[in-house]
N, C-alpha and C positions, 0 to 999 in steps of 0.2 A: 382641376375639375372641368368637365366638356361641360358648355353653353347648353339650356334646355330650350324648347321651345315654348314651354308653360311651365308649371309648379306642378303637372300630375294633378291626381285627384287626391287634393290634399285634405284634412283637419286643418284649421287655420284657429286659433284659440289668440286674440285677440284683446288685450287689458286696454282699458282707459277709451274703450272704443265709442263711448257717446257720442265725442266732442270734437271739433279740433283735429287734430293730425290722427289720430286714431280712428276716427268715422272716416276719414278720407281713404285709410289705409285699407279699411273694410272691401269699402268699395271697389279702390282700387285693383287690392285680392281675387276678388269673385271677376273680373273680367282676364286673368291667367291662369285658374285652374279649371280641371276639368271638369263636363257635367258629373252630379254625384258628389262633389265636395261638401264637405261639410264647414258649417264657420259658428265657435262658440264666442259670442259678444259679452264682454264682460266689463261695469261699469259700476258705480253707486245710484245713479240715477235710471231707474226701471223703465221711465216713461220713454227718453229718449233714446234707448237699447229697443225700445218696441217701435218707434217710428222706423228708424234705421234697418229694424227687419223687414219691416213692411216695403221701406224703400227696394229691399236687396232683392226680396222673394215677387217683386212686381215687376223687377227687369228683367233682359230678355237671358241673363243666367240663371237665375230663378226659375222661370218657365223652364229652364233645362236642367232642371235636377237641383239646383243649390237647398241645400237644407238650412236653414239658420234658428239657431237657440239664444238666448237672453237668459244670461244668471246675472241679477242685481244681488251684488256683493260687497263686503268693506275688508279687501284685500288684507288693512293692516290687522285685520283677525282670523288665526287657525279655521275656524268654519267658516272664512270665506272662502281661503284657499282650497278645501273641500270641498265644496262646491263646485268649483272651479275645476279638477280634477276631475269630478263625477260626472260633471256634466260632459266633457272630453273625452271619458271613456264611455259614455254611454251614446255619445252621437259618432263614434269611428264604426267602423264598419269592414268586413274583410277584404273587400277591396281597395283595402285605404294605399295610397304608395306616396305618403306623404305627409308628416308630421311637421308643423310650422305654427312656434310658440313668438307672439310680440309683448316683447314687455313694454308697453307703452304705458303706462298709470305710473301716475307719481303726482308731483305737488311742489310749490318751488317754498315755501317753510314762509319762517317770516324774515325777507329782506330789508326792512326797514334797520335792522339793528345789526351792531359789527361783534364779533367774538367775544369779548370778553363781557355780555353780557347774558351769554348763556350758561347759567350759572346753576341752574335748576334739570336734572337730570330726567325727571320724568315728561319735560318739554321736547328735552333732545332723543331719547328714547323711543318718545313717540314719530317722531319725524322721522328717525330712522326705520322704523317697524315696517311703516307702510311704504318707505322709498329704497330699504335696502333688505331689511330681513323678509319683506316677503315677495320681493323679486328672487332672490336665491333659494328661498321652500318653492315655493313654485314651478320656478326652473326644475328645481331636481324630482318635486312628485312629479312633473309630466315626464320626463327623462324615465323616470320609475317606472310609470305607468305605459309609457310606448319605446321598452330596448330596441335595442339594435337588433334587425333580422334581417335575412336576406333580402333583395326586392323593397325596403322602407328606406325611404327619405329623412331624416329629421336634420331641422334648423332650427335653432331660435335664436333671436334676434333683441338686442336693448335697444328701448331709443336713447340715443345722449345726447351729449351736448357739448360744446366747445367747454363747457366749465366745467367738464371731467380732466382738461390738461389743463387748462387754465384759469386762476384766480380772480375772482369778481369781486372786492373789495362790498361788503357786507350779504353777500349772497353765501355765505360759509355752509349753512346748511344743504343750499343744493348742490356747490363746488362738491362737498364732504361727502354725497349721495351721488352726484355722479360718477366721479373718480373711484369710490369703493366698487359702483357697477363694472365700470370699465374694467376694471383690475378681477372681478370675477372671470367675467367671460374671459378675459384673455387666460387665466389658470383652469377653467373648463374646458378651450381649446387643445390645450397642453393634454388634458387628460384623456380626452374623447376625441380621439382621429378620427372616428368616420362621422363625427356631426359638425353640422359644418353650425359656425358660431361668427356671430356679427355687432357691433357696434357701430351703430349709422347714425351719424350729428346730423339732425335735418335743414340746419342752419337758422336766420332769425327768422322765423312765421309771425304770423300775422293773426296771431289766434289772441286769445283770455290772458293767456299768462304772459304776451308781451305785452298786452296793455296795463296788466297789475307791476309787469318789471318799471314803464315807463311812469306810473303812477307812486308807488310803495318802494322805490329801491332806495335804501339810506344815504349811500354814498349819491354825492349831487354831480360829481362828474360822470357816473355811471348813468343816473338818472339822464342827464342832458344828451349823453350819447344816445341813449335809447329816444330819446324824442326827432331829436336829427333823422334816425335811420328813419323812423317812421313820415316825417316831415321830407323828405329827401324821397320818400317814395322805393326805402333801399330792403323792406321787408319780403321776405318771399311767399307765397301763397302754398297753402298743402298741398293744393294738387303738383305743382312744378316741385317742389320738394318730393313729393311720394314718386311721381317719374325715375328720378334718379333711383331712387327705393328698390321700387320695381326694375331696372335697368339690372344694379348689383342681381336682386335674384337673377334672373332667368339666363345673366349673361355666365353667371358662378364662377367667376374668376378669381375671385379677391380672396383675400389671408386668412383663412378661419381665426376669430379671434382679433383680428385687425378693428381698428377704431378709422372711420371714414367719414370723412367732411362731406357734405354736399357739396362745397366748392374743390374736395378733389377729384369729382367724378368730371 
């Protein structure tokens, strides 16, 4: 695939984008596409999906055409996905030369406990609905919703995580949620030649959920490790993680379907 100089004037449809790695990604977005793009922010939390607009539509992309919409949704339910969808087809537009889905929303479950004490099926159930059944509806309404045509772009993109290949002794729930992610996109690679498909580990951030890892994780050697990196100073910030992010787009080199570390860029 040839290097672009931007993302085009893309649709950019956005989960998990409150907080954390997913607000960063927002931002990051709207300074590589063109004016005229669109970005639909999708989150549980309504209030900070409206700062975050306000943020976007204040800067100097914004003055240039940037459109940005807020659906406050709860992913692990059919009407939110619909939502989510609607709202995607209702902010593209005919000029659109760029379709760009991030699955970033998820949830790391509860680490405190090892395997064999998930015993109760509608706890596991649920954790999987929202971190894996409704990243692949998802996926596929938007794929639905914007085919393949001459002149269109489409990408979409997991975030994951090293504990998609690798075991994290009482972290089962998000290991089991990563790895089914990763094993998706790489079978929707396989099927969809011209969409290009990605699996990007941002590596250890410095957000919520490494502080609940460093706090809630059951295993105490996992725990301790998490404290060092962060004691050590060895955590990476979103923005220096989203660089690399942004690097894979626009450079378009990499494996459709490929799983890519932050540390192998």
């Amino acid at each position: 695939m040839r290097p672009m100089s931007d993302l085009g004037r893309a649709l950019c449809i956005i989960t998990g984008a409150s907080r954390g790695f997913g607000r960063t990604i927002a931002k990051e977005l709207s300074r590589v596409v063109k004016p005229g793009s669109a970005f639909v922010l999708v989150a549980r939390s309504g209030a900070d999906l409206r700062n975050l607009r306000e943020e976007l539509t204040e800067s100097e992309e914004g003055t240039a055409g940037l459109q940005v919409q807020c659906v406050e949704a709860d992913l692990g339910l059919p009407e939110g996905l619909e939502r989510v969808t609607k709202a995607a087809q209702e902010a593209a537009t005919d000029l659109l030369e760029h379709v760009l889905l991030v699955n970033n929303a998820g949830s790391l479950g509860d680490i405190s406990r090892f395997t064999k004490s998930f015993t109760d099926m509608t706890e596991v159930n649920s954790y999987l609905s929202l971190n894996v059944s409704s990243f692949m509806c998802l996926t596929a309404q938007i794929l639905q919703a914007f085919p393949q045509r001459p002149g269109l772009r489409r990408t979409v993109i997991n975030i994951s995580s090293l504990c998609a290949l690798k075991p994290f002794s009482s972290w089962v729930l998000y290991c089991s949620g990563k790895a089914a992610r990763d094993m998706m996109f790489r079978v929707l690679a396989e099927e969809e030649p011209d969409l290009r498909v990605l699996n990007y580990a941002p590596g250890p951030l410095d957000t919520d959920m490494q502080l609940e890892a460093r706090m809630n994780s059951g295993d105490a050697l996992l725990r301790k490790s998490f404290n060092e990196m962060f004691s050590q100073g060895q955590l990476l910030s979103c923005e220096e993680s989203c660089g690399k992010l942004m690097k894979l787009l626009i450079e378009n080199s990499y494996t459709s379907g490929a799983h890519i570390d932050f540390y192998d860029i």
